[in-house]
Every structure is written in C-alpha cells, then in structure tokens.
C-alpha positions in Angstrom: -83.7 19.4 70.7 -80.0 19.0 70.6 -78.0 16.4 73.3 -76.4 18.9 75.9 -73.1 18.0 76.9 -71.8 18.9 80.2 -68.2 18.8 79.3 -65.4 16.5 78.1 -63.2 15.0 80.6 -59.7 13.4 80.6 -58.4 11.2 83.9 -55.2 11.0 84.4 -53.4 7.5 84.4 -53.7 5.8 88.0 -50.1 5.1 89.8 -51.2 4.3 93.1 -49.5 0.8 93.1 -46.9 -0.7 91.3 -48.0 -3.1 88.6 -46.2 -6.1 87.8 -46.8 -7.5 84.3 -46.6 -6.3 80.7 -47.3 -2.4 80.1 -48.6 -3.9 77.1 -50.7 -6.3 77.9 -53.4 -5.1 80.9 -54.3 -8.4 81.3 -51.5 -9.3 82.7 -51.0 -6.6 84.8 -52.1 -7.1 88.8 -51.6 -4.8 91.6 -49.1 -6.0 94.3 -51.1 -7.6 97.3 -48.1 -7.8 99.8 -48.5 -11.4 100.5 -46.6 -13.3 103.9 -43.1 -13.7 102.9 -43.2 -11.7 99.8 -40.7 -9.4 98.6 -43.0 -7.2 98.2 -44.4 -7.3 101.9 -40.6 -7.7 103.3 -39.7 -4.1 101.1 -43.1 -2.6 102.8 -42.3 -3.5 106.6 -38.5 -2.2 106.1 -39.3 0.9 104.6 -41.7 1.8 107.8 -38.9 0.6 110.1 -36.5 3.3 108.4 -39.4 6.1 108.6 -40.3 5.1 112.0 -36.7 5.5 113.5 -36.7 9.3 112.3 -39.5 9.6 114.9 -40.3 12.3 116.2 -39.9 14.9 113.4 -40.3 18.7 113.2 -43.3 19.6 110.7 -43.2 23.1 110.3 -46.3 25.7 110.1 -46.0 27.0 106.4 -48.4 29.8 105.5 -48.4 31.3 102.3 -45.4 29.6 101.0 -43.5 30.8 104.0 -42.8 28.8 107.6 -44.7 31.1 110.3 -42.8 30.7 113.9 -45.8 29.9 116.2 -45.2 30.4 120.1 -46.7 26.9 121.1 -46.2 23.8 119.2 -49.2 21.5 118.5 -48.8 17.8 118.9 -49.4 14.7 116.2 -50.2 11.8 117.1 -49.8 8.5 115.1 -53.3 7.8 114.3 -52.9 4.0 114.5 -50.9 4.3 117.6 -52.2 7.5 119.8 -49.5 7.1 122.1 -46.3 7.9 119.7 -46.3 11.7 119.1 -44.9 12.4 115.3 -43.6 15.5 115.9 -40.8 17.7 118.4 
C-alpha cells in the first residue's frame, strides 16, 4: 500500500517582531524583549501614549464592505482598563 499524503503545505515567513541581527545569519537573529531603559521599550511606551491620546475614537459598523448607520451605539471598553471606553 502506497504512503497517503494529506497535502503539501507552505507557511508563510513570521513578522510578528522585529529581529535584530543578520538576515543571513539566524543565529544571530533574537527577537526584541523590551528590556528597562531600552530603546526598544522607550519606542513601545511612546507609541501607546500617542494612540492613547486619540481616545475615544469612532469605530464604525461596516457590513458588507459598506458602514451601516445603527440607531444606538455600542460601547468598548479597554480590556485592561474597563473603565476607559474606546469609542464615541
């Protein structure tokens, strides 16, 4: 009896983090950890002050490629702070 093969599969490259180090070399190549006082960490905690300031925001209710007016809003609530509402 023949091997049965279920199909042939491709994953696409990870780019969830920024690696520092030589494309070539993967051995070399580490993920940034956002360490105290690194650049990294300093770029991390300004970029969510910017986003944070354009609090609340308008998310609108898109169905079909189109926004859909909807009499009543819903509100969003940051998840790691229930009190600040996300949205108008």
């Amino acid at each position: 009896m023949a091997n049965a093969q279920l199909g042939v599969f491709s994953l696409p490259q990870i780019q969830n983090e920024p690696l520092v180090g030589s494309p070539s070399s993967l051995m070399l190549m580490i993920q940034l950890h956002y360490a105290p006082n690194s650049k990294e960490r300093a770029d991390l905690q300004a970029a969510i002050v910017e986003l944070r300031s354009q609090l609340p925001i308008e998310i609108p209710c898109i169905v079909d490629g189109s926004p859909v007016a909807l009499r009543t809003g819903q509100d969003s609530n940051s998840r790691s702070n229930p009190a600040k509402q996300l949205n108008n």
